[in-house]
PAZAPA-4460 file (N, C-alpha, C; in steps of 0.05 Angstrom, whole numbers, plus 32768, in hexadecimal, padded with zeros to 4 digits):
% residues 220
    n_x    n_y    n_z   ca_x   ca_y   ca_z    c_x    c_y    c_z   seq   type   mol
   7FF2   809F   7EB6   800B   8091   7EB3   8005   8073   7EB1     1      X     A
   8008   8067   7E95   8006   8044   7E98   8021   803B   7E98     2      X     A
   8024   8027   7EA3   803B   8016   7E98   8031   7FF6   7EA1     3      X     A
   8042   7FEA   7E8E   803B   7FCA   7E8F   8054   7FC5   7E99     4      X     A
   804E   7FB9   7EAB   8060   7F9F   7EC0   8058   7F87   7EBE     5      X     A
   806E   7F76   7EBA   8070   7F5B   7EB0   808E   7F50   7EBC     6      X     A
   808C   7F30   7EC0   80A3   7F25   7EC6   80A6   7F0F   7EB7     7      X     A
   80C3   7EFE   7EBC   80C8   7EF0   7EA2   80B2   7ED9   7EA5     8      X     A
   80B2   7ED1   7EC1   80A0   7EBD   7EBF   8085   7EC0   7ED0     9      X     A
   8074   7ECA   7EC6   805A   7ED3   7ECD   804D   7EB1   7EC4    10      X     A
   803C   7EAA   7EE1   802F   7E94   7EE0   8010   7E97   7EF1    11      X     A
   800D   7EB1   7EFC   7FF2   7EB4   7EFC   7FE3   7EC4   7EE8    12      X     A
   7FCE   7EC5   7EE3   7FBB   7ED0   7ED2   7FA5   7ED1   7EE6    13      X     A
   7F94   7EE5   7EE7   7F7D   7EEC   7EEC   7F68   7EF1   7ED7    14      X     A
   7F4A   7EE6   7EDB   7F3A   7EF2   7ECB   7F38   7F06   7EBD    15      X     A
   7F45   7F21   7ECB   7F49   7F40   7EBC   7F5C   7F42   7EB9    16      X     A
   7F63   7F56   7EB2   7F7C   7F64   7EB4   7F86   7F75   7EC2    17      X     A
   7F97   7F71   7ED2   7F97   7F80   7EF0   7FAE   7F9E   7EF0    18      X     A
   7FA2   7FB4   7EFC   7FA8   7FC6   7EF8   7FB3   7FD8   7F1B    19      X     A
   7FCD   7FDD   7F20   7FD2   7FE4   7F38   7FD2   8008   7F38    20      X     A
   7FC2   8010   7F48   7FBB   8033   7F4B   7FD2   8044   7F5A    21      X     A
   7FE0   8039   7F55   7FF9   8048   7F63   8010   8045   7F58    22      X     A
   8022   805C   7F61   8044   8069   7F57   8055   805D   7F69    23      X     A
   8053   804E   7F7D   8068   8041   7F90   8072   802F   7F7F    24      X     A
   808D   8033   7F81   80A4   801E   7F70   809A   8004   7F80    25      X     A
   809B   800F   7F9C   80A3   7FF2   7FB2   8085   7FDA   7FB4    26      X     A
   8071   7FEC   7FA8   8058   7FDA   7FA6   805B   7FC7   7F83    27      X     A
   8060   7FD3   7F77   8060   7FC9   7F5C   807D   7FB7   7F5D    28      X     A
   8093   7FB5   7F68   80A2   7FA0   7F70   8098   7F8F   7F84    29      X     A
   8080   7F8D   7F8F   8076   7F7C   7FA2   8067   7F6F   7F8D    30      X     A
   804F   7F81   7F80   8045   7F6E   7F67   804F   7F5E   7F51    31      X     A
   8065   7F69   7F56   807B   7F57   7F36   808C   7F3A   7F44    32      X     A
   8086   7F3D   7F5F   8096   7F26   7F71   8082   7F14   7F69    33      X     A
   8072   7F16   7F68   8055   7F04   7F60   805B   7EF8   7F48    34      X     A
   8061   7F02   7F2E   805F   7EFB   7F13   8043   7F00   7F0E    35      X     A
   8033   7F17   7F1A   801E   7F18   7F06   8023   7F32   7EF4    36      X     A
   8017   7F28   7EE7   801C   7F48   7ED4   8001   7F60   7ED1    37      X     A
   800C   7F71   7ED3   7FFD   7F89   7ED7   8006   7FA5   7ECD    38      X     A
   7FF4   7FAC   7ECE   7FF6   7FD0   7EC6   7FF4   7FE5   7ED9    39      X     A
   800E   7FF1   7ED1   8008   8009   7EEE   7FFD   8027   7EE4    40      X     A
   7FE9   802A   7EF3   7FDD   8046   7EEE   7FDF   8061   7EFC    41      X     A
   7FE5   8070   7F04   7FE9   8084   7F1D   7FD4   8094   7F1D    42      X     A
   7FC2   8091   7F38   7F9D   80A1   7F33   7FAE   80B8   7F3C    43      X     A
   7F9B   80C9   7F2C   7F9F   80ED   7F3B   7F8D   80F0   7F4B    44      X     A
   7F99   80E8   7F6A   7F8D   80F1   7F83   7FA3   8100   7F8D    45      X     A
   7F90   8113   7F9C   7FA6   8122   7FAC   7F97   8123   7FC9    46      X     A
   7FAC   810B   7FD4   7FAC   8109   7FF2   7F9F   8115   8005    47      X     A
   7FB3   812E   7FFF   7FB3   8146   8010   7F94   8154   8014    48      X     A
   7F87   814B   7FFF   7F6D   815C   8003   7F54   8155   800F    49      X     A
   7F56   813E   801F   7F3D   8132   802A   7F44   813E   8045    50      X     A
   7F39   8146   8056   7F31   8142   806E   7F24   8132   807A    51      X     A
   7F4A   8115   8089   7F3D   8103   809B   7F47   8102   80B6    52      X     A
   7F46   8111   80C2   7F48   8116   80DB   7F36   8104   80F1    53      X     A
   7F16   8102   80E0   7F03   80FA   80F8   7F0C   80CE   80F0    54      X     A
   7F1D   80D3   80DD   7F1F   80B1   80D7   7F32   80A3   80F1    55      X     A
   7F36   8089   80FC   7F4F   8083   80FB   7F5F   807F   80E8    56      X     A
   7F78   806D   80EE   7F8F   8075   80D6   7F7E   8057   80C7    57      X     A
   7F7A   8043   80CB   7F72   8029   80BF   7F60   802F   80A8    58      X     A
   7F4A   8044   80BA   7F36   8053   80A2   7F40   8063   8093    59      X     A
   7F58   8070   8098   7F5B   8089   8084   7F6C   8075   806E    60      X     A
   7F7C   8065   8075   7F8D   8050   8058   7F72   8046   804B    61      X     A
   7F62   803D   8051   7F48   802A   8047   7F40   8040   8034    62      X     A
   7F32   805C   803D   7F32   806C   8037   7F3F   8071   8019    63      X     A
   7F55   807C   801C   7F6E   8089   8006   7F6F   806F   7FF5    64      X     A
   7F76   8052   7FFF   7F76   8040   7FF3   7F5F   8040   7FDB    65      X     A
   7F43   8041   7FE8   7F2F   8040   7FCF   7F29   804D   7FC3    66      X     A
   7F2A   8070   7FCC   7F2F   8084   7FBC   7F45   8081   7F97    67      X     A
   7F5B   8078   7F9F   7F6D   8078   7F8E   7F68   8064   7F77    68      X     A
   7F5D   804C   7F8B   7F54   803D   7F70   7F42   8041   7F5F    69      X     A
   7F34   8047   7F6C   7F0F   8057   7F66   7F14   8064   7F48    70      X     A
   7F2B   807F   7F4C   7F32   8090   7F3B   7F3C   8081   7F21    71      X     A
   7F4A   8063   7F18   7F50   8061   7F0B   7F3A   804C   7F02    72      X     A
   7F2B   8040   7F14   7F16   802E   7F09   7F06   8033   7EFE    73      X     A
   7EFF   8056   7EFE   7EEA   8062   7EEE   7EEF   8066   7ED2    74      X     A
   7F07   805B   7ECE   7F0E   805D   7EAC   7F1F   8044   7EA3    75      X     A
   7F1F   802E   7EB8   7F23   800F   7EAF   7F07   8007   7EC7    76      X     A
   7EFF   8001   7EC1   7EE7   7FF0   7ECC   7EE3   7FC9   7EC4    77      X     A
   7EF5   7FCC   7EAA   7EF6   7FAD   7EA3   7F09   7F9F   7EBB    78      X     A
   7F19   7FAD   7EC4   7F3A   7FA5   7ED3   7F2E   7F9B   7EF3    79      X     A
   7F4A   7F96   7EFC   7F51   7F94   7F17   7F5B   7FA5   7F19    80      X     A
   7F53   7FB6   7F2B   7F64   7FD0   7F39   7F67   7FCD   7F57    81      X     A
   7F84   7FDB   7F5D   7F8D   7FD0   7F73   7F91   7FEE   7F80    82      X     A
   7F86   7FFA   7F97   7F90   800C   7F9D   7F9D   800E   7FBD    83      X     A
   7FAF   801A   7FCA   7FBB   801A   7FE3   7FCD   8031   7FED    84      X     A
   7FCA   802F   7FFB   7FD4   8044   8016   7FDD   8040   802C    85      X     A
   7FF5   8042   8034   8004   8041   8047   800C   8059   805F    86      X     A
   7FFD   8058   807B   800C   806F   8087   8015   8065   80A0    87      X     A
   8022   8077   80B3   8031   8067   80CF   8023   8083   80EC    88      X     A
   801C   8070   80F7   800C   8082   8112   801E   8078   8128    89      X     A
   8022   808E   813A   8027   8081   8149   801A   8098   816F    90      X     A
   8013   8087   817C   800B   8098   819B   7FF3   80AB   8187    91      X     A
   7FE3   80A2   817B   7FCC   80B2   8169   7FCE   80C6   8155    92      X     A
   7FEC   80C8   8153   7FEF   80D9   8139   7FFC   80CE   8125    93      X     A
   7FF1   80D5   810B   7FF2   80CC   80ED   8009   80DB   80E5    94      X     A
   8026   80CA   80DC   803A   80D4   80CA   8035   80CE   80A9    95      X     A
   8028   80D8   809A   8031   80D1   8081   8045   80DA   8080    96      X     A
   8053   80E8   805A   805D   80EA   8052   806D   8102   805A    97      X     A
   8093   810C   805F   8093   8120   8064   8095   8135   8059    98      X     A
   808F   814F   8058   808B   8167   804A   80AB   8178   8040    99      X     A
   80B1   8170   8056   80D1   8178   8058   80E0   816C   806B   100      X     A
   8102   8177   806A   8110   815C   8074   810A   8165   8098   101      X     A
   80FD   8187   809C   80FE   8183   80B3   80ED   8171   80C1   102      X     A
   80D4   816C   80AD   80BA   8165   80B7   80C0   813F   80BD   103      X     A
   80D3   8136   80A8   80E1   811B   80AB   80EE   811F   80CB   104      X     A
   80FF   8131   80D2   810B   8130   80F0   80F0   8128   80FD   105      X     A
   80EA   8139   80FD   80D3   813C   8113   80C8   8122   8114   106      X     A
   80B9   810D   80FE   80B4   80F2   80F6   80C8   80E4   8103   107      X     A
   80D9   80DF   80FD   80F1   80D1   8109   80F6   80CF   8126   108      X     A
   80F8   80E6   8128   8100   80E7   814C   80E7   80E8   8162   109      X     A
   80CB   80E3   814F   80C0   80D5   8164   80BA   80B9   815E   110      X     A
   80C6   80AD   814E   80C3   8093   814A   80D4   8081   8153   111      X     A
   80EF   808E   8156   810F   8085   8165   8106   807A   8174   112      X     A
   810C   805B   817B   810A   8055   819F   80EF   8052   819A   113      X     A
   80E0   804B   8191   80C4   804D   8193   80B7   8037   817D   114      X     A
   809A   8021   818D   808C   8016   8176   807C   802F   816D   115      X     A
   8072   802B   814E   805C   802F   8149   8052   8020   8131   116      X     A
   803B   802A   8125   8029   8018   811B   802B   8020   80F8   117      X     A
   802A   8014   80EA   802F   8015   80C7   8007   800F   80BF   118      X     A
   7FFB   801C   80B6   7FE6   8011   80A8   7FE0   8014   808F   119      X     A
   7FE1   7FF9   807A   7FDE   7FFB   8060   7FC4   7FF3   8055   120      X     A
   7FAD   8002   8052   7F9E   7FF9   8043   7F9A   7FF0   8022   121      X     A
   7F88   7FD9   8023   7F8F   7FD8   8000   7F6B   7FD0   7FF4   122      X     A
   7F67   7FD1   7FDF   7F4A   7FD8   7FD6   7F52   7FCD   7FB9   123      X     A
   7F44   7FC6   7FB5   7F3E   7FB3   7F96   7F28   7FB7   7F89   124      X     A
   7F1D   7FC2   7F71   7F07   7FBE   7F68   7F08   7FAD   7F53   125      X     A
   7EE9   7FA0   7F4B   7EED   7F89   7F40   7EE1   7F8C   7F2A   126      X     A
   7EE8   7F83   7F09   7EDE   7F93   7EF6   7EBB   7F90   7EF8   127      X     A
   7EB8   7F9C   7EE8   7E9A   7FA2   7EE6   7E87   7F8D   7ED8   128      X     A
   7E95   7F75   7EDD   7E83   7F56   7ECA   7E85   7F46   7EE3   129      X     A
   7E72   7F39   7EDD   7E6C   7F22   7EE8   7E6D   7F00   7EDC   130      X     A
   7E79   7EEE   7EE4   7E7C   7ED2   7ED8   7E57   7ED0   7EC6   131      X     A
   7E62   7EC2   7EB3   7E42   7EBE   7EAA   7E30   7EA6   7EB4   132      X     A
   7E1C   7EA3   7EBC   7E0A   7E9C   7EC6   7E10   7E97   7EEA   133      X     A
   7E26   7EAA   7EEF   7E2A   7EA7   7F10   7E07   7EAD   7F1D   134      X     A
   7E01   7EA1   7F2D   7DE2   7EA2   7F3F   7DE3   7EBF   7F4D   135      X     A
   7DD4   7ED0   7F57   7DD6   7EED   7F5E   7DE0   7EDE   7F81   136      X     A
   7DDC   7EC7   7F88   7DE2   7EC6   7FA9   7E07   7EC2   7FA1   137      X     A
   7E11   7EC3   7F8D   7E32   7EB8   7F88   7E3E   7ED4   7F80   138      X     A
   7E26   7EEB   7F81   7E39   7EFA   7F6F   7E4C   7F0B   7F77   139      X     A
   7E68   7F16   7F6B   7E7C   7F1C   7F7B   7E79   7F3F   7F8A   140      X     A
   7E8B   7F3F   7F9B   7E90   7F5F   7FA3   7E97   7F71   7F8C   141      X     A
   7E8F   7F89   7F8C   7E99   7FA0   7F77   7EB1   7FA5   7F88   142      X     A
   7EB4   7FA2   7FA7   7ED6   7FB5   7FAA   7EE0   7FA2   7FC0   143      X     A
   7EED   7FA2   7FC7   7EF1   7F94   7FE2   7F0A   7FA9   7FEE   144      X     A
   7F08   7FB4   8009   7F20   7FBB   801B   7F20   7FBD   802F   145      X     A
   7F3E   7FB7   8035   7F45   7FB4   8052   7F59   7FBF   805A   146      X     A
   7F63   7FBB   8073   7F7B   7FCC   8070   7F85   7FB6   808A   147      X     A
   7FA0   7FBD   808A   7FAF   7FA8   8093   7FCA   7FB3   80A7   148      X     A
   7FC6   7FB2   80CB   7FE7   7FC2   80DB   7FF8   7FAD   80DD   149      X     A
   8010   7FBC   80E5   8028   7FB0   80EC   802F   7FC5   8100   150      X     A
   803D   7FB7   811A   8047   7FC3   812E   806A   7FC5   8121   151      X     A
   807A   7FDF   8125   8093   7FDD   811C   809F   7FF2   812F   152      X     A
   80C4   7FDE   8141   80C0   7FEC   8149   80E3   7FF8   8146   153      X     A
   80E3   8013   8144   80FC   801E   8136   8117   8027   814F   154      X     A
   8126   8018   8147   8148   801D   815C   813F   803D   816C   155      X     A
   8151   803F   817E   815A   8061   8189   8163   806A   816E   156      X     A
   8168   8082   8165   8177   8089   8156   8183   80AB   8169   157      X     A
   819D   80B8   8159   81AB   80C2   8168   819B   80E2   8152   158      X     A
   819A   80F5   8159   8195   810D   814B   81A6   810D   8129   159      X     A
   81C8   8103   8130   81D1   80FF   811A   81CE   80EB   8109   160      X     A
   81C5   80DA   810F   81B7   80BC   8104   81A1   80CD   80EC   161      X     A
   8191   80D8   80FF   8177   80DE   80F4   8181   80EB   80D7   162      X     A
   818A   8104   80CF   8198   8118   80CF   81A6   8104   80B3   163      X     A
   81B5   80F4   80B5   81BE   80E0   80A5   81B3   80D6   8099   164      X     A
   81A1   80C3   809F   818A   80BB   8090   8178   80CA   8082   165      X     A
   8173   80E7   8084   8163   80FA   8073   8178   80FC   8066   166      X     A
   8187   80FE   8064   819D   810E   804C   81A2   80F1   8038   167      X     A
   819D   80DD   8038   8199   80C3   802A   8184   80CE   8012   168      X     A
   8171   80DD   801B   8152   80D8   8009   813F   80D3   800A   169      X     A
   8143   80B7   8019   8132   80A2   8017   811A   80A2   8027   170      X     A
   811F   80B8   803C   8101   80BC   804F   80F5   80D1   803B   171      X     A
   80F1   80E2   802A   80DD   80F8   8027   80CD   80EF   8011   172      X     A
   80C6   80D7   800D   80B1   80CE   8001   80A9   80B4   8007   173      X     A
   80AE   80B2   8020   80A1   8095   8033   808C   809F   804B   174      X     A
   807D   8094   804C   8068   8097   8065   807B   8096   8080   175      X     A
   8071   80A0   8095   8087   80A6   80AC   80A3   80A9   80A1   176      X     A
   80A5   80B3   8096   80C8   80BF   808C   80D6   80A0   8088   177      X     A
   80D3   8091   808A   80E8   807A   807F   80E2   805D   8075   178      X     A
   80F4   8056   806B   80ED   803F   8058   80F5   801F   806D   179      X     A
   80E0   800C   806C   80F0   7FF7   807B   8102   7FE8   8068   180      X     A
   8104   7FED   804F   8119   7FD9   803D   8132   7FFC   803A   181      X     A
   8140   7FED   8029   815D   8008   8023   8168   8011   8045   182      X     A
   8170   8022   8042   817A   8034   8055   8176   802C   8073   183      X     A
   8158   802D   806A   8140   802E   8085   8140   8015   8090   184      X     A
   814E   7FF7   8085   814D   7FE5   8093   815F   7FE3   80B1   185      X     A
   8178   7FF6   80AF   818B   7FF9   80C1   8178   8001   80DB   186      X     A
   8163   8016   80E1   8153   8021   80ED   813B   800D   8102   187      X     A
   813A   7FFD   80F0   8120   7FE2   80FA   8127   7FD1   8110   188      X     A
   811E   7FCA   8131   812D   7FC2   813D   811F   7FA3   8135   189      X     A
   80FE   7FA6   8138   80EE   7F93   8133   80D3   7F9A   812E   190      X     A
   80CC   7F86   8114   80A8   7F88   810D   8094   7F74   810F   191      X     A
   8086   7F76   8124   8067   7F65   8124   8053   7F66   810D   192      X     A
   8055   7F53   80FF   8043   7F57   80F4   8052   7F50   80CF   193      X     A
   803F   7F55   80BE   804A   7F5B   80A1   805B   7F64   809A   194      X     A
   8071   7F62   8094   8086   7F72   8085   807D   7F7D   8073   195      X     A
   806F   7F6E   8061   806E   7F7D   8048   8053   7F98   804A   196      X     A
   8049   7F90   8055   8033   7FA9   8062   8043   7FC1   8069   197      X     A
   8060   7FC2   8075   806A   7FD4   8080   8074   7FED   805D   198      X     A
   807A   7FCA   804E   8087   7FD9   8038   8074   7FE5   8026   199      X     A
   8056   7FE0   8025   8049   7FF1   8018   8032   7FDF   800E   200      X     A
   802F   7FC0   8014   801F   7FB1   8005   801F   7F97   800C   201      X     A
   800B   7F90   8027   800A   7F79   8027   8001   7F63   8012   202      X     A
   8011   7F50   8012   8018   7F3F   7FFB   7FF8   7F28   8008   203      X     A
   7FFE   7F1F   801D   7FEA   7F0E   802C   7FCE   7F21   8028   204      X     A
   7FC8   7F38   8038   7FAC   7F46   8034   7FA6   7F4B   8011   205      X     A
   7FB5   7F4E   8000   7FB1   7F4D   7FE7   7FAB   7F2B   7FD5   206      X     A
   7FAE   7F21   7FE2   7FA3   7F03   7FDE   7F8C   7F01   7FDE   207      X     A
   7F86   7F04   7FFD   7F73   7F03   800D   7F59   7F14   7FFB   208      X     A
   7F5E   7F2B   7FF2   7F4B   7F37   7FEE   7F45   7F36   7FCD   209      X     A
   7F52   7F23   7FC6   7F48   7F1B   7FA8   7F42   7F00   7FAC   210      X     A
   7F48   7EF0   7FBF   7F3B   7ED1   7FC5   7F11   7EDF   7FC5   211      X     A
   7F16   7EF9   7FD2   7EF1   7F00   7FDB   7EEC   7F0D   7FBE   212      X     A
   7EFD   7F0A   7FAB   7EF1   7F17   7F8C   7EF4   7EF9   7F7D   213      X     A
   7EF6   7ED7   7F8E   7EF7   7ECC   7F7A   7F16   7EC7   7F6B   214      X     A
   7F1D   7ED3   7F76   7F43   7ED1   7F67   7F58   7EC5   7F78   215      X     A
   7F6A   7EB5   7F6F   7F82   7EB1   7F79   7F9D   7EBB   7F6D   216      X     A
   7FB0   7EC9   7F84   7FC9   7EC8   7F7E   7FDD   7EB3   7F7D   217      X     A
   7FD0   7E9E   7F83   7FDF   7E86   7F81   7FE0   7E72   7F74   218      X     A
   7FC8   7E73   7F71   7FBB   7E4D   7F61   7FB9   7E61   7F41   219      X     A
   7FCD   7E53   7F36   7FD0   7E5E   7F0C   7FB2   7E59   7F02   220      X     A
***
């Protein structure tokens, strides 16, 4: 799946051409807040099939994060590829995505009344050239990743609250069943840390980790 994203006034440019490995609407509206322009690709990974149990959750986003990009860098290798993963732990257990709306209850109502923790990893690979005559002690990273928490912590909610909010939609294709923008903002009492990490893509760690490839999101 390609598509080109662009905005009216795009004023960064990067050396490559930068390419985001993921189907999240809410990440590719974080990239377009930028004005860079890019292409979205969707890697065929399937999640579901690694066994990471022995990871924590920080490792398992880092993980999935560079997996996904990996998959699409093996057939753009000139690009910036951006890959990421978002999941929510909380008391040592990992909520991704839910399976069904009961499996969203269940997500929900142990998160009611309760912090827990959002971890988004994100992974960049960097095309496959090097500046010409850069010195071998200058020369850049092939990937860089990191992954990035946020403490968040969500109101009481009532059984019928819950119950309400699944019948919206909007939890059965969000990590821990809900979204902190739409719906899901009503839910949020307070967040330490990144917002935008919660939403799927820190904007700051994604700087950060193209400043160590040599790049800025800021300076045109």
């Amino acid at each position: 799946m390609l598509e080109t994203q662009t905005t009216p006034n795009n004023r960064i440019t990067l050396s490559h051409p930068v390419i985001l490995a993921s189907g999240s609407p809410r990440r590719r509206e974080l990239l377009e807040s930028l004005g860079l322009a890019f292409e979205v690709i969707v890697p065929n990974v399937d999640e579901e099939g690694f066994h990471l149990d022995h990871l924590s959750p920080a490792e398992v986003v880092k993980f999935l994060a560079r997996t996904k990009a990996q998959e699409v860098y093996k057939h753009h290798n000139q690009s910036y590829v951006i890959g990421s993963d978002t999941l929510v732990a909380i008391q040592g257990e990992i909520f991704g995505k839910p399976k069904s709306k009961e499996d969203a209850f269940r997500m929900l109502k142990a998160l009611q009344g309760n912090a827990h923790q959002v971890h988004t990893g994100i992974a960049i690979f960097s095309p496959d050239t090097q500046p010409v005559n850069t010195p071998p002690a200058e020369t850049l990273p092939p990937m860089v990743c990191e992954a990035l928490t946020t403490t968040v912590c969500m109101r009481p909610l009532s059984d019928a609250e819950i119950h309400a909010y699944i019948e919206t939609g909007e939890p059965m294709d969000k990590a821990g069943a809900y979204a902190i923008q739409g719906y899901g903002s009503t839910l949020i009492e307070r967040v330490d840390g990144c917002y935008f990490n919660v939403v799927g893509l820190s904007l700051y760690l994604l700087d950060r980790l193209f400043g160590q490839l040599g790049q800025s999101l800021l300076l045109p």
